[in-house]
C-alpha positions in Angstrom: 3.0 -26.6 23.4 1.5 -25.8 20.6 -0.4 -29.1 19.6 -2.3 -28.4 22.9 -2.8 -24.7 22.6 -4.6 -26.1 19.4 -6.9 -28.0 20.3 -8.2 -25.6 22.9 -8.5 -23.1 20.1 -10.4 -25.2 18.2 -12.9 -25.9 20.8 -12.9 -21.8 21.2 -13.5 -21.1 17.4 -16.5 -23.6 17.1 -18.3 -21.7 19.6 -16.6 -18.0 18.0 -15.7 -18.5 14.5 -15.2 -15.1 13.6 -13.1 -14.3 16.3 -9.9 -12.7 14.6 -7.7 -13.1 17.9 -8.1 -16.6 18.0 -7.6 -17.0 14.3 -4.4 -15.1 14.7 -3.5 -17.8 18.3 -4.5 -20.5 15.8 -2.4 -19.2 12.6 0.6 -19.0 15.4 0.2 -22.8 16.3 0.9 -23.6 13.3 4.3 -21.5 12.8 5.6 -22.4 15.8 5.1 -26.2 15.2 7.3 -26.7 12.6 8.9 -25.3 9.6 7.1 -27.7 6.7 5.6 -26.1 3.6 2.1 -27.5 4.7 2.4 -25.6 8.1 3.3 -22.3 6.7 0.3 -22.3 4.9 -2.0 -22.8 7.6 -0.2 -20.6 9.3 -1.4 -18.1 6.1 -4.8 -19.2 6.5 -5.0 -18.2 10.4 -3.5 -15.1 9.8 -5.5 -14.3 6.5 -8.6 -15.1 8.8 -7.1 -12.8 11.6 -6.7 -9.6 9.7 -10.7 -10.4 8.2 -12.3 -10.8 11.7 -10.2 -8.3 13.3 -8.8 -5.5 10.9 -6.7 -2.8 12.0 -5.2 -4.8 14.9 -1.5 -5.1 14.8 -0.4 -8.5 15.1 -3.2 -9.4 13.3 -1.3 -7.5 10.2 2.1 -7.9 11.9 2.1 -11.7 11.2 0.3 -11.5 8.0 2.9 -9.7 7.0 5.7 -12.3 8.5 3.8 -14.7 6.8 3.4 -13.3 3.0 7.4 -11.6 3.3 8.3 -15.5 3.9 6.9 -16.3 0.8 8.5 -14.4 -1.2 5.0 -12.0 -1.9 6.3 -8.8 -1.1 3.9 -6.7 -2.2 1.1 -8.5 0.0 4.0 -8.6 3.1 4.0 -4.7 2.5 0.6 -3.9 2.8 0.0 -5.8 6.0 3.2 -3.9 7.6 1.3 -0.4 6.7 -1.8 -2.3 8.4 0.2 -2.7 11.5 2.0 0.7 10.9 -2.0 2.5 10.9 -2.4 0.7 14.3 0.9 1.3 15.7 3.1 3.9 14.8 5.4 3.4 17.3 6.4 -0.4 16.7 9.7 -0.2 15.0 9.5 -3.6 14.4 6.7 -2.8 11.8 8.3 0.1 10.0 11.6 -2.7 9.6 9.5 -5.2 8.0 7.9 -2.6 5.8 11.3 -1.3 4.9 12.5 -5.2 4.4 9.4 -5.8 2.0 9.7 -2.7 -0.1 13.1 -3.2 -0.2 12.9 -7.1 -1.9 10.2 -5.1 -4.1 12.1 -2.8 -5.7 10.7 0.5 -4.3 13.5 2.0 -3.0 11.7 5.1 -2.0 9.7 3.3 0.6 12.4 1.4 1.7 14.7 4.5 2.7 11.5 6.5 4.3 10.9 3.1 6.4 14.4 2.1 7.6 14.7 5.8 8.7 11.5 5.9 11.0 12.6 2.4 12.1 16.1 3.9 13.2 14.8 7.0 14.6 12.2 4.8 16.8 15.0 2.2 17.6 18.5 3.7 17.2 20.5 0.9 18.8 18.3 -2.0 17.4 20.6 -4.1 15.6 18.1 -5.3 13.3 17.0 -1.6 12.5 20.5 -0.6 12.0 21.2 -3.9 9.4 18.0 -2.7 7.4 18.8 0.6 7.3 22.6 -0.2 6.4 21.6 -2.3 3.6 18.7 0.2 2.3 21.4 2.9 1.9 23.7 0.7 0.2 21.1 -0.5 -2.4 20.5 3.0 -2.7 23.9 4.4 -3.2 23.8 6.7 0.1 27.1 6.5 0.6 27.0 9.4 3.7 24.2 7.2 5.4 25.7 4.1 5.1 28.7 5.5 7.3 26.7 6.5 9.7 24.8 3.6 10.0 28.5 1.4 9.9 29.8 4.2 13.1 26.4 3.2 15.1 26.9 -0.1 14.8 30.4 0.4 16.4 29.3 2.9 18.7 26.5 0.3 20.1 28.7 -2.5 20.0 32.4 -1.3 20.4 33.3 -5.1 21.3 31.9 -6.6 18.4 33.2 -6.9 14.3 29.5 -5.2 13.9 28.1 -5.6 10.5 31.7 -7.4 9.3 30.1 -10.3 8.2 27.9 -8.3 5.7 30.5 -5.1 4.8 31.1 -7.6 1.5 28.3 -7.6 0.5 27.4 -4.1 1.0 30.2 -2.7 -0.4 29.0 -4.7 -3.6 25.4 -2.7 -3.5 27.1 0.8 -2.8 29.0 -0.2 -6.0 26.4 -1.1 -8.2 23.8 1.1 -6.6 22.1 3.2 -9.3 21.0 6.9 -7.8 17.8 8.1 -8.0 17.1 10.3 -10.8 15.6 13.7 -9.7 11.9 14.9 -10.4 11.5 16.6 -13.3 9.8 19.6 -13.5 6.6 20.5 -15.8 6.5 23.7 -17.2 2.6 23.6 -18.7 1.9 26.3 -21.6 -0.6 28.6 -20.1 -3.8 28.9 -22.3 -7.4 29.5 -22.3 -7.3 31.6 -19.8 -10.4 34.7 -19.3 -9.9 37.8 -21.4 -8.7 39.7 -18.0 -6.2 36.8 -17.0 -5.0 36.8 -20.4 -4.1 40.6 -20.2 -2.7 40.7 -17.0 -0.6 37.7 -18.2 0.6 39.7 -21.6 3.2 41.6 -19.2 4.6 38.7 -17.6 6.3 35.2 -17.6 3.8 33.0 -20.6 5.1 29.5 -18.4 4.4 28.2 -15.1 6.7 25.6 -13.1 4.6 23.3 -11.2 6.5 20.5 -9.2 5.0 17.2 -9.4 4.8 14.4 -6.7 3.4 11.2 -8.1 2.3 8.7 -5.0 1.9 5.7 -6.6 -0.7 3.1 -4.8 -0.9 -0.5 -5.6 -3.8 -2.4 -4.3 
């Protein structure tokens, strides 16, 4: 009854109006009332005001997240799944959506790292196992993607498992381009002190230094 959990909640945020658990109660009325443009975005606007009033809780971030994937802003959906992720690490559900959001992005890398902690947190989740499943695809991990397709079996013997989406993952693994390995950096070593410099003279003039970029976007 949503109309009626609404109106209570209004009553309760006039006398708390920067309570973030009601905003998030209110932001929920709205979803569950119907699927209209107008009450998605009130929806947003509960949830927005949710994660403001009470940051770091994780359905605050959980449905924020919901909210901005459904959209279509995947970047914003992201960062409110690593909210929810900070608060709790165990929630596969989180790690799934994170995976699902990097994965619409573009940033593969994310995407694989997410779908595997997803897995390992709920092996015999179907929805785990169709992210994952479609992450390794995208990524050309052929072995993975086996795996994955043998779970799904295993967990559901009865059932055609992933069957009505093996089309369309074939057509990923296909098309999949592989990640291209980290180069190394082999810096010139100069202006060093006179007694590094010597004790340099006898040995190798280069040093290899592997790289890890983490790349943050805010």
């Amino acid at each position: 009854k949503p109309e009626e959990a609404r109106q209570l909640l209004r009553a309760a945020l006039r006398a708390e109006p920067q309570n973030g658990y009601l905003h998030l109660l209110n932001g929920l009325t709205y979803q569950l009332a119907d699927g209209s443009q107008q009450s998605v975005e009130l929806a947003q606007v509960g949830y927005d005001a949710a994660v403001k009033f009470a940051p770091g809780y994780y359905w605050s971030h959980y449905y924020a997240g919901l909210a901005k994937f459904n959209q279509g802003d995947y970047s914003a959906a992201a960062e409110e799944f690593a909210g929810a992720i900070l608060d709790r690490p165990d929630a596969p559900q989180a790690f799934v959506g994170l995976a699902a959001a990097a994965y619409y992005g573009g940033d593969l890398g994310v995407a694989r790292a997410s779908a595997a902690r997803a897995l390992a947190l709920a092996p015999d989740d179907p929805v785990s196992l169709r992210t994952s499943a479609y992450v390794a695809a995208a990524g050309g991990d052929r072995q993975q993607l086996t795996a994955v397709l043998q779970r799904v079996n295993v967990v559901s013997p009865t059932s055609s498992g992933l069957g009505a989406d093996k089309a369309r993952l074939s057509q990923l693994l296909r098309t999949a381009t592989l990640p291209v390995q980290d180069e190394k950096v082999r810096p010139t070593v100069t202006n060093l002190p006179a007694d590094a410099t010597a004790s340099a003279s006898n040995g190798p003039q280069q040093v290899m230094v592997e790289v890890t970029l983490l790349l943050s976007q805010d």
